[in-house]
PyMOL Python script that loads the backbone (N, CA, C, O; Angstrom):
from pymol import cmd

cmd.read_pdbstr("""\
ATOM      1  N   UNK A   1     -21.448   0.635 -17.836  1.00  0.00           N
ATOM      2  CA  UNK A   1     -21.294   2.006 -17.387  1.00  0.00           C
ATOM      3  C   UNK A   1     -22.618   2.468 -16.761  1.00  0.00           C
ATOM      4  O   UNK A   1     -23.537   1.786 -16.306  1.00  0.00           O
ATOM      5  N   UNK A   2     -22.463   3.981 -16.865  1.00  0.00           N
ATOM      6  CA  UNK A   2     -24.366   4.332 -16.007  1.00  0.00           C
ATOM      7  C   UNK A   2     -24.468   5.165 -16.962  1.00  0.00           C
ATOM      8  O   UNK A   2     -23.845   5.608 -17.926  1.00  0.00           O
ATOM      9  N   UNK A   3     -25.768   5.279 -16.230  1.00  0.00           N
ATOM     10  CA  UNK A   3     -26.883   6.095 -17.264  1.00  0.00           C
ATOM     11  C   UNK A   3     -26.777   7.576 -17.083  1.00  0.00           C
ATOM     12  O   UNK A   3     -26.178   8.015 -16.101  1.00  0.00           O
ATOM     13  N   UNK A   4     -27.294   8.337 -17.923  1.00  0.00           N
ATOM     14  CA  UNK A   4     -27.183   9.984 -18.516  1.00  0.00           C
ATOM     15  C   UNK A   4     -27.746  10.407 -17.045  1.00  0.00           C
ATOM     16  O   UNK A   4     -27.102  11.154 -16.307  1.00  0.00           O
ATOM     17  N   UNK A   5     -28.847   9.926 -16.739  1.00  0.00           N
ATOM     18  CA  UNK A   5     -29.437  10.360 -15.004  1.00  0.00           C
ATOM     19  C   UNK A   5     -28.202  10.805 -14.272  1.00  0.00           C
ATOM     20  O   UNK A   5     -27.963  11.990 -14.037  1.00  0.00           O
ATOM     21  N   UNK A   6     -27.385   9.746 -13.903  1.00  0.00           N
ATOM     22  CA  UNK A   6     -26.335   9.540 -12.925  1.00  0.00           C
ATOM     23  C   UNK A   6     -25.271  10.537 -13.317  1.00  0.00           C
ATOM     24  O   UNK A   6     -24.820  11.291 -12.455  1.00  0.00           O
ATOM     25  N   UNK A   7     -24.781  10.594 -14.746  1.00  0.00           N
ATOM     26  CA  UNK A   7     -23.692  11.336 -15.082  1.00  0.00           C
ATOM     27  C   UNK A   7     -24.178  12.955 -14.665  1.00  0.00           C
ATOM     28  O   UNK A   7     -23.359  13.846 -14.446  1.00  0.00           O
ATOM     29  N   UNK A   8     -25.248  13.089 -14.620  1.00  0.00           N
ATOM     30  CA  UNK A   8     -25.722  14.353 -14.863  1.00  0.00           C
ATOM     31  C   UNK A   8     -25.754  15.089 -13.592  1.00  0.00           C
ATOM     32  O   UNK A   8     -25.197  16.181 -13.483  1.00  0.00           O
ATOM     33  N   UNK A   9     -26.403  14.513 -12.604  1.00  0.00           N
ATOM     34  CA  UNK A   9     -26.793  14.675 -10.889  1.00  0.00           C
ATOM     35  C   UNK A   9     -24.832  14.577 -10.423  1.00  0.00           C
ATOM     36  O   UNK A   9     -24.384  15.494  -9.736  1.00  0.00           O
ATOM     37  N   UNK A  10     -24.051  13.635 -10.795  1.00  0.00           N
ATOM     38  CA  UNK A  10     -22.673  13.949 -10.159  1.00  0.00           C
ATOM     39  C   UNK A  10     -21.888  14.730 -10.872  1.00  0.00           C
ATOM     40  O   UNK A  10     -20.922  15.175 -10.251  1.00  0.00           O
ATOM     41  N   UNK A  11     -22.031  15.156 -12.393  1.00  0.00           N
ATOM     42  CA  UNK A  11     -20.892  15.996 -12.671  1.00  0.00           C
ATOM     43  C   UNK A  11     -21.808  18.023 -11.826  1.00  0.00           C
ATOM     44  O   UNK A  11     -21.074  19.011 -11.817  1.00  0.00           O
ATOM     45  N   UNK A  12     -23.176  18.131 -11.332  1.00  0.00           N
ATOM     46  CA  UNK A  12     -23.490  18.807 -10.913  1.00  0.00           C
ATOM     47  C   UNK A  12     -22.637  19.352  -9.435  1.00  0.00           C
ATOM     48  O   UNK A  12     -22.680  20.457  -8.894  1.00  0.00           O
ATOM     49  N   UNK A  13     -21.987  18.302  -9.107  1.00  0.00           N
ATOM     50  CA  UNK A  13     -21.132  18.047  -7.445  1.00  0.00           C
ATOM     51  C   UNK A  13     -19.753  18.582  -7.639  1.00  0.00           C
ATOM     52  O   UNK A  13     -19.320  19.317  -6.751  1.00  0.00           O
ATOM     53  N   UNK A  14     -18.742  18.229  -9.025  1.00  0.00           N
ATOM     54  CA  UNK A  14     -17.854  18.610  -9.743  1.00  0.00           C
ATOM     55  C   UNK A  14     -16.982  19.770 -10.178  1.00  0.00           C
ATOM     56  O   UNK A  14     -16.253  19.847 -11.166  1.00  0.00           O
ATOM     57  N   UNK A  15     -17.293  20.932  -8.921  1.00  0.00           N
ATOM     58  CA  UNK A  15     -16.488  22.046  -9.598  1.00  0.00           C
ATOM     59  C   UNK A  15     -15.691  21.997 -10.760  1.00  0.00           C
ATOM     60  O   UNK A  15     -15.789  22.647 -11.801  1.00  0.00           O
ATOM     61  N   UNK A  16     -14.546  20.756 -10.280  1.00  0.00           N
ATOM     62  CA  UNK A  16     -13.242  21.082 -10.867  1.00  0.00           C
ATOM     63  C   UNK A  16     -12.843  20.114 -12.288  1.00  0.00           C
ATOM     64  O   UNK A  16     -11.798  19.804 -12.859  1.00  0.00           O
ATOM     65  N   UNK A  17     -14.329  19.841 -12.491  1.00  0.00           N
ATOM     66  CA  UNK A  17     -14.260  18.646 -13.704  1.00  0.00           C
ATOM     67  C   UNK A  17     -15.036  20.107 -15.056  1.00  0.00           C
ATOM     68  O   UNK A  17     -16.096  20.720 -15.183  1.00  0.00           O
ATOM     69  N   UNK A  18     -14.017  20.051 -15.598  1.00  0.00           N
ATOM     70  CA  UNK A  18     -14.552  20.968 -16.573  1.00  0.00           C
ATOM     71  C   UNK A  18     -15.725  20.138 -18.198  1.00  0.00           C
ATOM     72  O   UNK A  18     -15.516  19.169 -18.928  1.00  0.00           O
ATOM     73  N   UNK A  19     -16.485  20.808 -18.152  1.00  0.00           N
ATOM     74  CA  UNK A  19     -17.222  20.094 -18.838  1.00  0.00           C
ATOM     75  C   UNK A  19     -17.362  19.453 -20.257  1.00  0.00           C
ATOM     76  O   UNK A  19     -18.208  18.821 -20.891  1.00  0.00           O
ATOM     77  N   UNK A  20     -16.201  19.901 -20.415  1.00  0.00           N
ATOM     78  CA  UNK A  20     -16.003  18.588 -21.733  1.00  0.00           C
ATOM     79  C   UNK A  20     -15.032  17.471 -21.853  1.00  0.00           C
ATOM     80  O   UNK A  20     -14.661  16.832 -22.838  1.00  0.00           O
ATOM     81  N   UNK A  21     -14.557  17.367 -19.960  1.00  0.00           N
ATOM     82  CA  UNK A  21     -13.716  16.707 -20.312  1.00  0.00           C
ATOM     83  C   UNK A  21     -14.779  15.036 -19.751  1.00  0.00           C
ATOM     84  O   UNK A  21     -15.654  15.059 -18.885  1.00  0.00           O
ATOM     85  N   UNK A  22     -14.389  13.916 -20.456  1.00  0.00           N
ATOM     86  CA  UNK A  22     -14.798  12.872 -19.871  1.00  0.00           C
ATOM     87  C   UNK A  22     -14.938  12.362 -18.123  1.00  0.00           C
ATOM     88  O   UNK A  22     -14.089  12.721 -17.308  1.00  0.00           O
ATOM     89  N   UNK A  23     -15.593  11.882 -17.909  1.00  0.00           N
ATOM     90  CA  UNK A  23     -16.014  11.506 -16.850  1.00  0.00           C
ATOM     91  C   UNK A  23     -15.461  10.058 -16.478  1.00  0.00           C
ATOM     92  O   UNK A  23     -16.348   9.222 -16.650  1.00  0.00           O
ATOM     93  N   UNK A  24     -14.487   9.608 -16.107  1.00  0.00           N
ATOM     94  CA  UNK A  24     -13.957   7.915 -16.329  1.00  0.00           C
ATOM     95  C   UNK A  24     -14.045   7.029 -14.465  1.00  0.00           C
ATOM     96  O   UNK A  24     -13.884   7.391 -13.300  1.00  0.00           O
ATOM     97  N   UNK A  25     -14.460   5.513 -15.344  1.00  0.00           N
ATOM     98  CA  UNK A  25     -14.877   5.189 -14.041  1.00  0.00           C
ATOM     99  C   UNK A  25     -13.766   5.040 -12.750  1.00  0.00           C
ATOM    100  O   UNK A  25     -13.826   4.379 -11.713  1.00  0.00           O
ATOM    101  N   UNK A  26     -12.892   5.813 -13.208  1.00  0.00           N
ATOM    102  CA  UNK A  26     -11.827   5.561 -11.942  1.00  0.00           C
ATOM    103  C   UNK A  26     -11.435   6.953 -11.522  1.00  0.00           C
ATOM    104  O   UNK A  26     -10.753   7.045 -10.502  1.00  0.00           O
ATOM    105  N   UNK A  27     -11.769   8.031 -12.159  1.00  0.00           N
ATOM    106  CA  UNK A  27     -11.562   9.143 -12.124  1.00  0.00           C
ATOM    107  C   UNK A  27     -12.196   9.250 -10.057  1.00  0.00           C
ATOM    108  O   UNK A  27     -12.988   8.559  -9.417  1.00  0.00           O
ATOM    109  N   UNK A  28     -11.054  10.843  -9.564  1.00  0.00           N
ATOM    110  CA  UNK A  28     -11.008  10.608  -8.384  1.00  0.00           C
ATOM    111  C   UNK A  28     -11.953  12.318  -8.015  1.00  0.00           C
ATOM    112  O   UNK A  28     -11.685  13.518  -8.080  1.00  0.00           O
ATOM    113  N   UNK A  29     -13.116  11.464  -7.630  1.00  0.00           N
ATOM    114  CA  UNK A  29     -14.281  12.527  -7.074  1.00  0.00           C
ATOM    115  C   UNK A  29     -13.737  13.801  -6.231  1.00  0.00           C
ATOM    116  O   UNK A  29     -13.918  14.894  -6.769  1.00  0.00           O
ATOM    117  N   UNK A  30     -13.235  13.788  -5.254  1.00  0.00           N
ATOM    118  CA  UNK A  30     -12.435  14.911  -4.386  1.00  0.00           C
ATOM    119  C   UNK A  30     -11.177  15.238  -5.271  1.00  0.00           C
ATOM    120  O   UNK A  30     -10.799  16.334  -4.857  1.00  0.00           O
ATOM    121  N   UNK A  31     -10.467  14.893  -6.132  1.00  0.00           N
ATOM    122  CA  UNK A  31     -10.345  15.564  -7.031  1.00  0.00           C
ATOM    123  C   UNK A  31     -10.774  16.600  -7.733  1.00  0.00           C
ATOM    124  O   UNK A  31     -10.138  17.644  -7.877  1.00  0.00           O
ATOM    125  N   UNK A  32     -11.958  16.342  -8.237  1.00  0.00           N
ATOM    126  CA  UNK A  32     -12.779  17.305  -8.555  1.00  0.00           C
ATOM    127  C   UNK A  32     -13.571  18.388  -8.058  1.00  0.00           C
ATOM    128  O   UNK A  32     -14.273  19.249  -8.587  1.00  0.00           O
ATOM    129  N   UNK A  33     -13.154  17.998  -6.516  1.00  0.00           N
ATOM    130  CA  UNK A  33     -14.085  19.139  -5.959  1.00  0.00           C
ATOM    131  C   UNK A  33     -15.543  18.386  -5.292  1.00  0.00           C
ATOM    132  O   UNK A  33     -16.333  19.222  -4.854  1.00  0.00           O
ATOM    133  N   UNK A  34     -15.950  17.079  -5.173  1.00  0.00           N
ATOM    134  CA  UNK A  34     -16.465  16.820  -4.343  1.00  0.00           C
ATOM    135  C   UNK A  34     -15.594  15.987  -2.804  1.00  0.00           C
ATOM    136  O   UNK A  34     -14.976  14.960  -2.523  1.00  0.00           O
ATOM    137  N   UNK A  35     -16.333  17.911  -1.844  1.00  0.00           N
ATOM    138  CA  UNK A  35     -16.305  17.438  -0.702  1.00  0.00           C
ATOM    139  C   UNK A  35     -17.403  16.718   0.359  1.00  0.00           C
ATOM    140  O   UNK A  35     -18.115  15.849  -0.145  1.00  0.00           O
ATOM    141  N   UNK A  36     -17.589  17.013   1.780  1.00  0.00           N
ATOM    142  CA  UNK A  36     -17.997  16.302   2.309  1.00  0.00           C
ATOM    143  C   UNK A  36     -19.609  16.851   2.651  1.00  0.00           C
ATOM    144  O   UNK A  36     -20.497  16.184   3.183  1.00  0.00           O
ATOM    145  N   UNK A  37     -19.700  18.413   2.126  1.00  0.00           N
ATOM    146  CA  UNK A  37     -20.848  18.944   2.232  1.00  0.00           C
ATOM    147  C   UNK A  37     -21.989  18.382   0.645  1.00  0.00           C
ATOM    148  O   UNK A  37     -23.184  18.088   0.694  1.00  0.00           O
ATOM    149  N   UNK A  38     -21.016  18.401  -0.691  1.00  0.00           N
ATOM    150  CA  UNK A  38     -21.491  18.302  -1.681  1.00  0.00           C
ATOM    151  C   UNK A  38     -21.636  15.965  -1.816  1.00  0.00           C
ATOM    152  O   UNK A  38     -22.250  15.370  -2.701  1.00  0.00           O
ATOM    153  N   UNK A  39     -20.901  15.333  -0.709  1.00  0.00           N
ATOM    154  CA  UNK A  39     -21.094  14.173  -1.016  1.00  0.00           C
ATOM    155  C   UNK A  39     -22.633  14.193  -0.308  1.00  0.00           C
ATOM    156  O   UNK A  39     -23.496  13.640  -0.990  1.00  0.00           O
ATOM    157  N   UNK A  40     -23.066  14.759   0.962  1.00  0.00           N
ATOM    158  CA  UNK A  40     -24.663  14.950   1.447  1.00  0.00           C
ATOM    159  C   UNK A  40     -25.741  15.449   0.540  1.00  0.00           C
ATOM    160  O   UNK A  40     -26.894  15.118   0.814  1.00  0.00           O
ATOM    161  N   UNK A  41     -25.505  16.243  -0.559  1.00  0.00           N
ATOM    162  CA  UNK A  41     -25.889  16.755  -1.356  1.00  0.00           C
ATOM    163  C   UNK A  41     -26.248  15.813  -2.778  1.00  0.00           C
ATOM    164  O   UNK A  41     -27.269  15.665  -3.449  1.00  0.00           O
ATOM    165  N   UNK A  42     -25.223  15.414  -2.835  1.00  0.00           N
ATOM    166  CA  UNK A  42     -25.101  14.311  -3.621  1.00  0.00           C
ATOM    167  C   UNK A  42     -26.123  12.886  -3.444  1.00  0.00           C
ATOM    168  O   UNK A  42     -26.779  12.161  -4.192  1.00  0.00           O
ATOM    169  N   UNK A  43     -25.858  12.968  -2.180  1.00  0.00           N
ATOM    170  CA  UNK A  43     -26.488  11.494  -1.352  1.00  0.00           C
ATOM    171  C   UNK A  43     -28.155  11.477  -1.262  1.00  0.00           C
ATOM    172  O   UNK A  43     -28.816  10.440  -1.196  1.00  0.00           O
ATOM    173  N   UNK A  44     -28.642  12.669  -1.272  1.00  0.00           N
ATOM    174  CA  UNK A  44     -29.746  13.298  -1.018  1.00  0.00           C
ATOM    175  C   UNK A  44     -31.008  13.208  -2.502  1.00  0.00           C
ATOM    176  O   UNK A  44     -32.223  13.082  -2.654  1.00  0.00           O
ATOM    177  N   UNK A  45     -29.868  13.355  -3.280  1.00  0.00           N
ATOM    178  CA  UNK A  45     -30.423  13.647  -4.805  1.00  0.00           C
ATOM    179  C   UNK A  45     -30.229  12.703  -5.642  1.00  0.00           C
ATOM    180  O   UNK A  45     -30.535  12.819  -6.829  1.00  0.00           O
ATOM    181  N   UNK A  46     -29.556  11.369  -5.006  1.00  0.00           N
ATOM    182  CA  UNK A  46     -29.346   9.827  -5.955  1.00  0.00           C
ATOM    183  C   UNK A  46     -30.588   9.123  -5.090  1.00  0.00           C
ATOM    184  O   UNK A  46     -31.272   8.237  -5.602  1.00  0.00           O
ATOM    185  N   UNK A  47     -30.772   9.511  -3.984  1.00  0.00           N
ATOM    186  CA  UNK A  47     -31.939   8.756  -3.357  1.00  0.00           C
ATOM    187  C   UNK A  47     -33.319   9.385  -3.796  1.00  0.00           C
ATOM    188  O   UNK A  47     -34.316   8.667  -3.865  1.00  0.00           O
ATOM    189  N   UNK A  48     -33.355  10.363  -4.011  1.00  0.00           N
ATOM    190  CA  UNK A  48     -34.951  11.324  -4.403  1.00  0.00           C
ATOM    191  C   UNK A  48     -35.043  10.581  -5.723  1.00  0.00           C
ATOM    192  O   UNK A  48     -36.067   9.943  -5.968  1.00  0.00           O
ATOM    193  N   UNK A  49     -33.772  10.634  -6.820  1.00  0.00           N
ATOM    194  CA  UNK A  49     -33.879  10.430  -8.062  1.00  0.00           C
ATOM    195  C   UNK A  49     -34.297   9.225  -8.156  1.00  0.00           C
ATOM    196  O   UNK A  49     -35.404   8.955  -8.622  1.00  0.00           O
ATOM    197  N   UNK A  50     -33.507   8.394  -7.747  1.00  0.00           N
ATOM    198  CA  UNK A  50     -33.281   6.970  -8.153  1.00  0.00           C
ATOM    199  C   UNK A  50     -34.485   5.959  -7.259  1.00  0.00           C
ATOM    200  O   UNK A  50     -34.990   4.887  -7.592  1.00  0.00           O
ATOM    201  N   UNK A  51     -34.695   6.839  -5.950  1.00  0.00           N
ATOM    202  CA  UNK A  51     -36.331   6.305  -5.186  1.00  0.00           C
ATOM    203  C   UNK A  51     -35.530   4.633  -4.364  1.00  0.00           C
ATOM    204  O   UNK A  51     -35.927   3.470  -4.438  1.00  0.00           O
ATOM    205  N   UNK A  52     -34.361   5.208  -3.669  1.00  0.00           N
ATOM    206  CA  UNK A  52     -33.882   4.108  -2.811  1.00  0.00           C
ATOM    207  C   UNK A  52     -33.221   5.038  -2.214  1.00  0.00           C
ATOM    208  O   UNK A  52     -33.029   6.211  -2.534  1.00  0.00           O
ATOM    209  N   UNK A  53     -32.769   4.223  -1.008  1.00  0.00           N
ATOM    210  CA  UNK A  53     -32.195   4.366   0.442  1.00  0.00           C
ATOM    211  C   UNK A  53     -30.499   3.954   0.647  1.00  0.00           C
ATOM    212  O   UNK A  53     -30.300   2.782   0.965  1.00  0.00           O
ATOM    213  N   UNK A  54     -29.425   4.738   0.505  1.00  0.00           N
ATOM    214  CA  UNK A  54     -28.579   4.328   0.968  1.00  0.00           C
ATOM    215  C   UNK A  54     -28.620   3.948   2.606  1.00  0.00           C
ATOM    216  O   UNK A  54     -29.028   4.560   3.593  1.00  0.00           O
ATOM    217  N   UNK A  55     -27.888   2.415   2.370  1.00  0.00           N
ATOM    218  CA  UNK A  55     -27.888   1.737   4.202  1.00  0.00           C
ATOM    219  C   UNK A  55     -26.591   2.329   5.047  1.00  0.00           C
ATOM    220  O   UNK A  55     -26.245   3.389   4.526  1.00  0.00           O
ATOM    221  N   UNK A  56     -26.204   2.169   5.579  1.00  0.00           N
ATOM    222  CA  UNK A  56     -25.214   2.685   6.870  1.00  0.00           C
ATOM    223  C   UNK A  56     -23.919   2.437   6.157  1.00  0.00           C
ATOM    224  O   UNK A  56     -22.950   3.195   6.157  1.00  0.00           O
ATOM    225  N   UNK A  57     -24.034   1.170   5.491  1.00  0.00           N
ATOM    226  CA  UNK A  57     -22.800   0.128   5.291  1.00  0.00           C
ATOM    227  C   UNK A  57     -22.105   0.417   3.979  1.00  0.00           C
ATOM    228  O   UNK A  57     -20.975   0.091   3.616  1.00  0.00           O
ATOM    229  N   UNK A  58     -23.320   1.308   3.167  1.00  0.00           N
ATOM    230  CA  UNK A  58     -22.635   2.468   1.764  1.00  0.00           C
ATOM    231  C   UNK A  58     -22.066   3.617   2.222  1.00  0.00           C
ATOM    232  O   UNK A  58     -20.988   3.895   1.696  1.00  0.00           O
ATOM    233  N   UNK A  59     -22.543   4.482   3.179  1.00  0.00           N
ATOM    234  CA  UNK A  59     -21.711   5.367   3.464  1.00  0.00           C
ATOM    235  C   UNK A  59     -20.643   5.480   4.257  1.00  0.00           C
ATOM    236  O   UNK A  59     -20.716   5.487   5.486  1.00  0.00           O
ATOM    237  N   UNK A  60     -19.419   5.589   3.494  1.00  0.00           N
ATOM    238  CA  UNK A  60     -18.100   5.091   3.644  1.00  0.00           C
ATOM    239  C   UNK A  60     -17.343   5.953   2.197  1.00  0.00           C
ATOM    240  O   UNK A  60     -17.544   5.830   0.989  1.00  0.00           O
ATOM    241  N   UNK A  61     -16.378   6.873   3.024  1.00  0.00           N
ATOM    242  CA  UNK A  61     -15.738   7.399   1.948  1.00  0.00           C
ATOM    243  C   UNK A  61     -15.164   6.809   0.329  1.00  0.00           C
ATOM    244  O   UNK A  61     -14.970   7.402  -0.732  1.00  0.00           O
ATOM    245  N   UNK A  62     -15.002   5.230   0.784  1.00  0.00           N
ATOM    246  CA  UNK A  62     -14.869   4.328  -0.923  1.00  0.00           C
ATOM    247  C   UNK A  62     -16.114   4.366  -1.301  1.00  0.00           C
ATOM    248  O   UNK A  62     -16.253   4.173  -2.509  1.00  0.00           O
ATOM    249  N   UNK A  63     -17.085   4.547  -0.701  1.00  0.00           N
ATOM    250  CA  UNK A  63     -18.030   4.558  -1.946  1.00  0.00           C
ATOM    251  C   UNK A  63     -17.984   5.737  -2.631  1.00  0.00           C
ATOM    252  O   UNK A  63     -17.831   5.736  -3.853  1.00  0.00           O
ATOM    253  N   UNK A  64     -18.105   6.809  -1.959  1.00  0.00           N
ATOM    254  CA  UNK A  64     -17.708   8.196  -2.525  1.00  0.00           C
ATOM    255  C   UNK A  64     -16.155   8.175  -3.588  1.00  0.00           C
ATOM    256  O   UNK A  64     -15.850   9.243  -4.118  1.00  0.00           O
ATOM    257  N   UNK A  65     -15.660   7.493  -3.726  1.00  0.00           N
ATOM    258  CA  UNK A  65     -14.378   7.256  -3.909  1.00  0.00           C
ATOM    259  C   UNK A  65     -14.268   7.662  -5.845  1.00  0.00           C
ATOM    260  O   UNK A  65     -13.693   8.718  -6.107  1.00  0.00           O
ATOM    261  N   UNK A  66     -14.621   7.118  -6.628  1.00  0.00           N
ATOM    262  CA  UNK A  66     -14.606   7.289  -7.808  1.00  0.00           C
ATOM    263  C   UNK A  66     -16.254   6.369  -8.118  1.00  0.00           C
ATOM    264  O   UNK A  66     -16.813   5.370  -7.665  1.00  0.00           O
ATOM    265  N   UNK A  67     -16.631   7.806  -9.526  1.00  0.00           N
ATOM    266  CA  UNK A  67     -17.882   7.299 -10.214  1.00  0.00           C
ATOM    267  C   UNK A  67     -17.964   5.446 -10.185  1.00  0.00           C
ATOM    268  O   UNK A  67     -18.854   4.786  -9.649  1.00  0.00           O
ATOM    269  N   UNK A  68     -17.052   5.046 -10.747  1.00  0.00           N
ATOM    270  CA  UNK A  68     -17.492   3.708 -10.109  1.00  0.00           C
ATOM    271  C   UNK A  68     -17.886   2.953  -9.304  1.00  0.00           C
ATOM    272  O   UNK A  68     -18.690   2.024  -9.382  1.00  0.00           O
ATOM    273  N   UNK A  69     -17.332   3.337  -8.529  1.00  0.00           N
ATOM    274  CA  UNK A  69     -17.894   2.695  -6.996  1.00  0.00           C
ATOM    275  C   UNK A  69     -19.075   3.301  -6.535  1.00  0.00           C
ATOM    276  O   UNK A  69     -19.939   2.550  -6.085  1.00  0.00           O
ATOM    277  N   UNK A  70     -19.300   4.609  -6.560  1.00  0.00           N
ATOM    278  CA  UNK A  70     -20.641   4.787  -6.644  1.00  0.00           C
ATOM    279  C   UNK A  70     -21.880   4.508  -7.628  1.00  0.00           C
ATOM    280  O   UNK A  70     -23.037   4.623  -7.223  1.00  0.00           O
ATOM    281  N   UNK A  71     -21.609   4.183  -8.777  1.00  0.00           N
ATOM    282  CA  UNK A  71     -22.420   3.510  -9.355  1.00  0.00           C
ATOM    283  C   UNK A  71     -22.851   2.146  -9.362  1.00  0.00           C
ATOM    284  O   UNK A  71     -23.920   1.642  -9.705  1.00  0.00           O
ATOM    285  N   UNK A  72     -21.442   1.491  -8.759  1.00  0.00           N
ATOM    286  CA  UNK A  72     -21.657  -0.063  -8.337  1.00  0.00           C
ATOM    287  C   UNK A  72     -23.091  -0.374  -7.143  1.00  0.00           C
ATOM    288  O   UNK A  72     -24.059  -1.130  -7.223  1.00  0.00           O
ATOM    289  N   UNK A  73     -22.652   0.587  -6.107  1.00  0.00           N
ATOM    290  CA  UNK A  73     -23.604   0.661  -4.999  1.00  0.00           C
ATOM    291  C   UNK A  73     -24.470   1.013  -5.085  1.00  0.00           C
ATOM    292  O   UNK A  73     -25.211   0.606  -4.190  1.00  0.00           O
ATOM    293  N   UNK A  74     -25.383   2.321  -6.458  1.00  0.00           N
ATOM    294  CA  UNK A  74     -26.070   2.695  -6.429  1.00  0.00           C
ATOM    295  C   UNK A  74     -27.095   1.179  -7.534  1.00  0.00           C
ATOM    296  O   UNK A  74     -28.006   0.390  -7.286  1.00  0.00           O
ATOM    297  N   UNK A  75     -26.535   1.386  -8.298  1.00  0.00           N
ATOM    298  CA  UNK A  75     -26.739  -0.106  -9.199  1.00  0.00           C
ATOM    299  C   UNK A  75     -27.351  -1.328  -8.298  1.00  0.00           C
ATOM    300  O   UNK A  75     -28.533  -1.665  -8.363  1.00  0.00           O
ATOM    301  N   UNK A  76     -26.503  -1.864  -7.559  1.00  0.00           N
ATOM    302  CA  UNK A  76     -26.787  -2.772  -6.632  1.00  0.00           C
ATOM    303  C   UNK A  76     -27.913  -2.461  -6.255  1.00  0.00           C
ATOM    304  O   UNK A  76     -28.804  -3.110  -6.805  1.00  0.00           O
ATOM    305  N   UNK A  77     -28.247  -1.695  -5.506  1.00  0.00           N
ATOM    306  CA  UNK A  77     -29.787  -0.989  -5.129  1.00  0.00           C
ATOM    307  C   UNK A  77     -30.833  -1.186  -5.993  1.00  0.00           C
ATOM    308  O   UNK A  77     -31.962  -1.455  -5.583  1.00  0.00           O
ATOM    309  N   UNK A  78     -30.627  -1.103  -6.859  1.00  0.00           N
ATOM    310  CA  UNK A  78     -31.766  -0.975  -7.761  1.00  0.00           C
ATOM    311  C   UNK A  78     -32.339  -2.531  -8.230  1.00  0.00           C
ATOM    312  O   UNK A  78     -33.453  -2.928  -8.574  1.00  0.00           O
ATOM    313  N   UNK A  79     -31.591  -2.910  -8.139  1.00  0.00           N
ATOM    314  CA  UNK A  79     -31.501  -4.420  -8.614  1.00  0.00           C
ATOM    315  C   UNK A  79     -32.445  -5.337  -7.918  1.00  0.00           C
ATOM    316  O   UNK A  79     -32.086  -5.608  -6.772  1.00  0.00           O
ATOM    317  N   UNK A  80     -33.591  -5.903  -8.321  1.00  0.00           N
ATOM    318  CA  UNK A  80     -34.178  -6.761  -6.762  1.00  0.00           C
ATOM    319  C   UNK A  80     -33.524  -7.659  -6.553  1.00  0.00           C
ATOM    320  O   UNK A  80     -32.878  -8.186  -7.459  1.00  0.00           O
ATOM    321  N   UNK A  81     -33.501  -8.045  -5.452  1.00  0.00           N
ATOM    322  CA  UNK A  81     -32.578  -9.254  -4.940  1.00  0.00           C
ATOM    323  C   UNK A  81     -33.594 -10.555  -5.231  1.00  0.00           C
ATOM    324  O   UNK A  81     -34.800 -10.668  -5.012  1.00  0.00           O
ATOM    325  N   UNK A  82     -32.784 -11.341  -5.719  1.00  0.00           N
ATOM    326  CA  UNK A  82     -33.717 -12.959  -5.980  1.00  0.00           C
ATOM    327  C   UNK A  82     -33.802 -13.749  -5.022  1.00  0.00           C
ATOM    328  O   UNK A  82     -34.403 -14.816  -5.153  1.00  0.00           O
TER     329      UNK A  82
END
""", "prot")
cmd.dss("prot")
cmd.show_as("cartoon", "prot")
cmd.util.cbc("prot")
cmd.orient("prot")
C-alpha cells in the first residue's frame, strides 16, 4: 500500500470522499471529486513532496484513475533504477 504522506496530500483533492470512510486501492478518484483542475494541483504537490518529476508518459488520465495507479507511478519514481 502507500504511505500516510500520500494518503494525506490525495484525500486533500477529495471533496466527495468523506473522511472516515476508507480510502481503497481501486476506489474511483473523479468519483470523489477529483477533477482536472484539482488532478494539476495534485500533480504539483506529489512532485514538491515526494522531490521527483512526473514524465509526459504518466500523465494520462489512468494514472489519475484510482489511488493505485497513482501510487504505482509515483512509487516507481522513487525507486532507483539498477
Amino acid at each position: 500500500m502507500w504511505d500516510d504522506r500520500f494518503e494525506e496530500i490525495l484525500r486533500r483533492q477529495l471533496p466527495f470522499l468523506p473522511p472516515e470512510e476508507k480510502l481503497g486501492e481501486d476506489g474511483n478518484l473523479a468519483g470523489f471529486g477529483l477533477d482536472s483542475l484539482a488532478i494539476v494541483e495534485l500533480l504539483a504537490t506529489l512532485e514538491e513532496e515526494y522531490g521527483v518529476r512526473f514524465q509526459d508518459d504518466a500523465l494520462t488520465m489512468e494514472t489519475f484513475e484510482t489511488p493505485g495507479t497513482l501510487w504505482k507511478t509515483l512509487s516507481g519514481m522513487l525507486r532507483p533504477v539498477a
